[in-house]
SEROGU-374923 format. One line per field, with one value per residue: x, y, z of N, C-alpha, C, O, CB in turn. Coordinates in steps of 0.001 Angstrom, whole numbers, plus 524288, in hexadecimal, padded with zeros to 5 digits. Each point is the difference from the previous one (the first is absolute). Glycine has a CB too. Layout:
N
npx	(X|...) .
npy	(Y|...) .
npz	(Z|...) .
capx	(X|...) .
capy	(Y|...) .
capz	(Z|...) .
cpx	(X|...) .
cpy	(Y|...) .
cpz	(Z|...) .
opx	(X|...) .
opy	(Y|...) .
opz	(Z|...) .
cbpx	(X|...) .
cbpy	(Y|...) .
cbpz	(Z|...) .
//
This chain:
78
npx	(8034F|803F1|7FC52|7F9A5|80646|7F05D|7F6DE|7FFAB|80384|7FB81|7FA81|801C9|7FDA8|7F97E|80D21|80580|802DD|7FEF7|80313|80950|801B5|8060D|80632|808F6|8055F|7F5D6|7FD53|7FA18|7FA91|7F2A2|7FB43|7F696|7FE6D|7F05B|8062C|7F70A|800A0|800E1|7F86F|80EED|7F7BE|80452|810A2|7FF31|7F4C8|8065E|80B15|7F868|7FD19|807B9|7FE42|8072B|7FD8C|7FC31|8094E|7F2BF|8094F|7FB15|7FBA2|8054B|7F066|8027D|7FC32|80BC0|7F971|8072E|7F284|803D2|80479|7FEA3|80C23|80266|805B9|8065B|80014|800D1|803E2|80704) .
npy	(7FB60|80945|805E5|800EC|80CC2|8005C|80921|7FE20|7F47B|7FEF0|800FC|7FB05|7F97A|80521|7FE35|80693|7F66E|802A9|7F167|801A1|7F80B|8022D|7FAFF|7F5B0|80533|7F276|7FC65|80078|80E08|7FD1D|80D7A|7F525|807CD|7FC1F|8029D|80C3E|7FE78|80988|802F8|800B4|805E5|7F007|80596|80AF7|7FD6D|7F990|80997|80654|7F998|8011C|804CD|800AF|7F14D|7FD11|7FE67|7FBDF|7F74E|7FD50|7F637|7F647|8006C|7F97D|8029C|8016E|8074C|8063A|806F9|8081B|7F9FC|80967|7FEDB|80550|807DB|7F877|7F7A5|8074D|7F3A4|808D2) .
npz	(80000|7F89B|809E8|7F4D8|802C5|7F534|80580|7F2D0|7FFA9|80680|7F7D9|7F927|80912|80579|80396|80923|7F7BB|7F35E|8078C|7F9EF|7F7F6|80919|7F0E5|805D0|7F5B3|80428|7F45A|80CFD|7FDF8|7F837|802E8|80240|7F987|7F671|7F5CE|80406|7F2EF|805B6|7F2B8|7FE7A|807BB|803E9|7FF16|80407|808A6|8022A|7FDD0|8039F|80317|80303|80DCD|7FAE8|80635|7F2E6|7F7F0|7F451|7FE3B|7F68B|80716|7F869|807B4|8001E|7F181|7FDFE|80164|804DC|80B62|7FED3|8076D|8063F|803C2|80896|7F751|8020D|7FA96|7F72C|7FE2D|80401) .
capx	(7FCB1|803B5|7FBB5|7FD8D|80180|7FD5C|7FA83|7FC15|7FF91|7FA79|7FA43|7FEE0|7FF1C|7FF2D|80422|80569|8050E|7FD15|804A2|80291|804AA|80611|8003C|8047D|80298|7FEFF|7FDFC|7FAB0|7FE43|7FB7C|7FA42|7FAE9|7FE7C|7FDDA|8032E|7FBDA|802C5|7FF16|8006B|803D1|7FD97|7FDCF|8052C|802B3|7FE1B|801B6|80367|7FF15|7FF40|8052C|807B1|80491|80200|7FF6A|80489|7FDEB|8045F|7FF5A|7FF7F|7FE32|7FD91|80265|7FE63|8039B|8002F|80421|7FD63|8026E|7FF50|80178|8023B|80085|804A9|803A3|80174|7FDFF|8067A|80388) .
capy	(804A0|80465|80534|80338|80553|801B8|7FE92|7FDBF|7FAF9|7FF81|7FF84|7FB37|7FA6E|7FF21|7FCD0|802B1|7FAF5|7FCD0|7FD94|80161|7F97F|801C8|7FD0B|7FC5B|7FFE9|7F92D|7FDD1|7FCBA|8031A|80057|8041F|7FDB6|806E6|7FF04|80421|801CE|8036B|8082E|804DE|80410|80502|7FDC9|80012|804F3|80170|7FB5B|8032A|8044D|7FCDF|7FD90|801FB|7FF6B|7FBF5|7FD38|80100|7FC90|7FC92|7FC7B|7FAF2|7FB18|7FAB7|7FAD8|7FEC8|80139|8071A|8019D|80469|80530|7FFA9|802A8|7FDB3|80396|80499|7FDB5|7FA1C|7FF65|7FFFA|802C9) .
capz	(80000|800FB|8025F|7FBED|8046E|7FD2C|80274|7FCD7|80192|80774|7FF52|7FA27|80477|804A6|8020A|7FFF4|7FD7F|7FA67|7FFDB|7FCA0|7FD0E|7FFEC|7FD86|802DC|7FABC|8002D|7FC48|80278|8048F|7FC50|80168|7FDA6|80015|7FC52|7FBEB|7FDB4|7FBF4|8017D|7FBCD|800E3|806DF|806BF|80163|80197|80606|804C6|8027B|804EB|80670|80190|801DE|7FE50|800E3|7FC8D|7FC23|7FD12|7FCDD|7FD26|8030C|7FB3D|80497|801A1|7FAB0|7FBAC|7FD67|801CC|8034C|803F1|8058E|8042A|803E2|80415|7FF02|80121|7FBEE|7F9EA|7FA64|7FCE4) .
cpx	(80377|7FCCD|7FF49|7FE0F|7FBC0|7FA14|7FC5A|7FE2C|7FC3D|7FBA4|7FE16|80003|7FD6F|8040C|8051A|80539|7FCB9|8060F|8023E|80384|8037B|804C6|806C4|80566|7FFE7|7FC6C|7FB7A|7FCD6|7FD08|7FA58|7FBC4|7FEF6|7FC5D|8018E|7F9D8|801BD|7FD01|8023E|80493|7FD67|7FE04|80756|8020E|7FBA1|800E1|804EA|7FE89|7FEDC|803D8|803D4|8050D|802A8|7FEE6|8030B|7FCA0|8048C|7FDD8|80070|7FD82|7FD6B|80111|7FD9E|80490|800E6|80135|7F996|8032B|7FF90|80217|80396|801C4|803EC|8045D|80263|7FEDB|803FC|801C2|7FEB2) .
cpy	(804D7|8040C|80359|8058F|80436|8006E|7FFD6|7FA27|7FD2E|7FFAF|7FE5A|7FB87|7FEEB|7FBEC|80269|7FBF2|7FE85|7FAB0|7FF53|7FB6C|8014E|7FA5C|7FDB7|7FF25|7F806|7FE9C|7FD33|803DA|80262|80347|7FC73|8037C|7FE35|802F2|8030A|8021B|805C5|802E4|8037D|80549|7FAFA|7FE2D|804B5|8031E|7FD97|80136|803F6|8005F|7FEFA|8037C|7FDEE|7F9CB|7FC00|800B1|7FBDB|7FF4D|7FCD8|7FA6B|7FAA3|7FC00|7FC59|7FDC9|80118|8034D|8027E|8050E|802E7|7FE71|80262|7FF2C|802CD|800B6|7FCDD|7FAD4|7FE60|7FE13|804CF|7FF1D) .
cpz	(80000|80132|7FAEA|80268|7FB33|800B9|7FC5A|7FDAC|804C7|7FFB6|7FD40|803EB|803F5|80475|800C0|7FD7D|7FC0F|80193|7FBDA|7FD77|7FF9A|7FD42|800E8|7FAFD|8009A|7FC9C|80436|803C4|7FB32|8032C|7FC85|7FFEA|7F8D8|7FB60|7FE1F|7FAA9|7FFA7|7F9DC|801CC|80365|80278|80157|8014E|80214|80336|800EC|80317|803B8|802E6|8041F|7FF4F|803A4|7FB8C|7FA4F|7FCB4|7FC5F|7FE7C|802A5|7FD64|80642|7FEA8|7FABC|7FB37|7FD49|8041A|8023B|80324|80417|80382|80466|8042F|7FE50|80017|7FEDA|7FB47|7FD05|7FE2F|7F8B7) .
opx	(80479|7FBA6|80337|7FC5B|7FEA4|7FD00|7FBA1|7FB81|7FBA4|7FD50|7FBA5|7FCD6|7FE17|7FE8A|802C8|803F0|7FB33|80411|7FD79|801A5|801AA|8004D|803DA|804C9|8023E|7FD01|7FB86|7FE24|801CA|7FD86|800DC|80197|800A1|801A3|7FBAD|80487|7FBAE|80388|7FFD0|80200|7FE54|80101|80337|8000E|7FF87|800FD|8016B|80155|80181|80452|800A5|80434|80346|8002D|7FEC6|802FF|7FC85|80455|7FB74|80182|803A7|801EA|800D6|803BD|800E8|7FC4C|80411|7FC78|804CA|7FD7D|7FCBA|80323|801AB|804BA|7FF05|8042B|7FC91|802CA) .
opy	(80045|800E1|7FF63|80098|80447|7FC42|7FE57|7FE68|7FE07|7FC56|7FE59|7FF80|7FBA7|7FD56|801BB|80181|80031|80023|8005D|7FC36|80313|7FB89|802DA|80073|7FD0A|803A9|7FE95|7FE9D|8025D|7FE6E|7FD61|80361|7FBAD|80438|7FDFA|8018B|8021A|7FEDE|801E5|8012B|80237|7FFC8|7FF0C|804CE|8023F|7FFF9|8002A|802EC|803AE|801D1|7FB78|7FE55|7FC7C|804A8|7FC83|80333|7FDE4|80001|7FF0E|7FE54|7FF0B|7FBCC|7FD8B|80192|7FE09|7FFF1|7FF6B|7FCC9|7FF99|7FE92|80349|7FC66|7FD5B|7FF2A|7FB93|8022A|80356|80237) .
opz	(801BD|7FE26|7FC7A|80314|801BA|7FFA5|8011F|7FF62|8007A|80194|80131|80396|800BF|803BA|7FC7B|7FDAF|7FFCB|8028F|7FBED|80275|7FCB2|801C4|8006E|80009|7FCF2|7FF1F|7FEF7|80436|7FC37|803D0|7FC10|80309|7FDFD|801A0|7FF72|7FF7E|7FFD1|7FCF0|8046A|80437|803ED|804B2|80373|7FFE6|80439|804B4|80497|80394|802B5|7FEED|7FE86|7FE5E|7FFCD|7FECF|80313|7FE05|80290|80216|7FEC3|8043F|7FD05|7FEAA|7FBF3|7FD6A|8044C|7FCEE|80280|80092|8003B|803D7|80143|7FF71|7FC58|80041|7FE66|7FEF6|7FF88|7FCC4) .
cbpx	(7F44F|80B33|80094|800B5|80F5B|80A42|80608|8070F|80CD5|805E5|80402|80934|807EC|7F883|7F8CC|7F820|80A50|7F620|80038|7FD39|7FAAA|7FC97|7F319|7F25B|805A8|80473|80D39|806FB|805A5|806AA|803CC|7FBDD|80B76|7F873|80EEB|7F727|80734|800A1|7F5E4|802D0|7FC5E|7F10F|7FD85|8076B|7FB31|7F9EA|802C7|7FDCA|7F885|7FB08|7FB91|7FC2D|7FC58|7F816|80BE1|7F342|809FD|7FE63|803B3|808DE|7F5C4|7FE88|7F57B|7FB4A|7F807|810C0|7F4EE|80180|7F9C0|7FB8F|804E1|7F875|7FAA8|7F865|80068|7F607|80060|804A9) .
cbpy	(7FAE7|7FC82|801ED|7F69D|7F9FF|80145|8056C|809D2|80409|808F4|80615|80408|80408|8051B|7F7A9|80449|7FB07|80A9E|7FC7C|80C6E|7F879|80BBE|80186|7F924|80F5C|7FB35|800B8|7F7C5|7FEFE|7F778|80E4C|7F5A7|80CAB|7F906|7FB0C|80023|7F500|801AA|7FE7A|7FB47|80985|7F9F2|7FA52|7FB13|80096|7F841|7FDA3|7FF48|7F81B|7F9BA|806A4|80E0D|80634|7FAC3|80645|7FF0B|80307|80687|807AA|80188|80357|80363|804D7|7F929|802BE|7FC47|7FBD6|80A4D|7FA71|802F3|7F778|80206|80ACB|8067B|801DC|804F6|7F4F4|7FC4B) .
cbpz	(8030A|7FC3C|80E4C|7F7FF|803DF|7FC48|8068A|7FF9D|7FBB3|8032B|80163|7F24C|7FDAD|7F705|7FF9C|80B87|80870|7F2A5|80A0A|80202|7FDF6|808C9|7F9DE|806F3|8023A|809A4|7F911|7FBFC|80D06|7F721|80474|7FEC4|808F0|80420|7FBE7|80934|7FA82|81082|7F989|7F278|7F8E2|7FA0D|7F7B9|7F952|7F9C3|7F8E0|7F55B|7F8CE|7FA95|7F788|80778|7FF11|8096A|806CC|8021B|8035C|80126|7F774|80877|7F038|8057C|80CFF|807D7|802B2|7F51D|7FC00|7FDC0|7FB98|7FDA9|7F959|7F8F6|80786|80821|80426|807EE|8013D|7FB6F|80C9D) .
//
């Protein structure tokens, strides 16, 4: 989880913590989660959304295709 110091976030959510994927770079360290397919503006609103602890990266699932995905700043692949 990560505190979330953004009060418009806060009030959108209604949540002071969201939780966050913080990424290992392990092959066995796997998120369940659902893919959505999004329109380029529903993608660069969800950046604007986003505080800055969230950083979005390209991420090959366990299928093989490849989604954006939100992770936590500080452990973002390079």
């Amino acid at each position: 989880m990560v505190r979330i110091e953004d009060a418009d976030v806060v009030a959108t959510s209604g949540k002071t913590h969201h939780p966050i994927v913080r990424f290992t770079g392990k092959q066995s360290d796997l998120v369940v989660g659902t893919v959505f397919e999004v329109t380029d503006t529903e993608i660069a609103q969800a950046d604007a959304y986003e505080v800055d602890a969230y950083q979005r990266v390209l991420a090959k699932l366990a299928s093989g295709k490849q989604a954006w995905v939100y992770v936590d700043a500080r452990f973002a692949p390079a």
